[in-house]
C-alpha positions as CSV (number, residue, x, y, z in Angstrom):
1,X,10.8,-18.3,3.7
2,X,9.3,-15.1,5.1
3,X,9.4,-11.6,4.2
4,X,12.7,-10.8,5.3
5,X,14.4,-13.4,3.7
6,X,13.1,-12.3,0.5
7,X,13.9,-8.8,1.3
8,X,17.6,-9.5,1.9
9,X,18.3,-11.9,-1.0
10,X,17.0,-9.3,-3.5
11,X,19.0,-6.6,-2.0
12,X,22.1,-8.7,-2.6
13,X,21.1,-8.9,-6.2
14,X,21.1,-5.1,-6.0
15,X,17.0,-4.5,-6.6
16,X,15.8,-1.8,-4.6
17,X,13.1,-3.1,-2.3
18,X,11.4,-0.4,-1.3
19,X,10.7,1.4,-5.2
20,X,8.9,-1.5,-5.7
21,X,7.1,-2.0,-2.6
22,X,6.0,1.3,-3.1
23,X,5.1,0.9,-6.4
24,X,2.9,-2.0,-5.4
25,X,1.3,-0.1,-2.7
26,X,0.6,3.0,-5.7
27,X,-1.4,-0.2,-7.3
28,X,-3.4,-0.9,-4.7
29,X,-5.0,2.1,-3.6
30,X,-5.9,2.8,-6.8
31,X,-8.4,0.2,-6.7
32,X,-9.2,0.6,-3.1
33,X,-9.5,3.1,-0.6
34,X,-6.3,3.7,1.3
35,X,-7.2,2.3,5.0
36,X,-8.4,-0.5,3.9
37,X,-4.9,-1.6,2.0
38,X,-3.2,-0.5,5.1
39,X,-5.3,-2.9,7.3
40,X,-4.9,-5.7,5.0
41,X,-1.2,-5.2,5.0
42,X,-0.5,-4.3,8.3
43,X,0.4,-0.8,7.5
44,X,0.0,2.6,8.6
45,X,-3.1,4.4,7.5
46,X,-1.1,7.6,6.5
47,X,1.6,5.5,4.7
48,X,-0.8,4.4,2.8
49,X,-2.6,7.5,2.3
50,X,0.3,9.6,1.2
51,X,1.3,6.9,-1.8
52,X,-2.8,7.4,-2.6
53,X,-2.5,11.1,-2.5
54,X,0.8,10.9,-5.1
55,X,-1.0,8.1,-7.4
56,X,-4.1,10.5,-7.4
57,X,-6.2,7.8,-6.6
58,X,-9.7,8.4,-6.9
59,X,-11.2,7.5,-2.9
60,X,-10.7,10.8,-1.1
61,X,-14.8,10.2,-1.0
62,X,-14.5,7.4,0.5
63,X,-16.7,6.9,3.9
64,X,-15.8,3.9,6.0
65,X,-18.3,2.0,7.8
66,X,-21.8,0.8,7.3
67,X,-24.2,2.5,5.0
68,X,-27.2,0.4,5.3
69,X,-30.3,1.9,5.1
């Protein structure tokens, strides 16, 4: 089974795929900053970004990379 099996058969029971895929996404980058759920799911950083900037989330702060001191 892969993704766009799934997709297809919940299409045919009339669910809308992509409310919820959004809406998982929304989740997400409330609890992480929004590149880094777009490089675990393969997505594009802006993608991800805009749903962060609609949820409000909380990592506009957020500076990648090391911080070691």
């Amino acid at each position: 089974m892969n993704s766009g099996t799934v997709r297809n058969a919940l299409r045919k029971l009339g669910i809308p795929v992509e409310k919820g895929r959004t809406s998982v996404i929304r989740r997400l980058v409330l609890q992480a900053p929004a590149p880094v759920i777009a490089q675990a799911l393969g997505h594009h950083d802006k993608s991800t970004t805009r749903i962060a900037t609609e949820a409000k989330a909380l990592w506009k702060s957020y500076a990648p990379g090391g911080h070691a001191r």
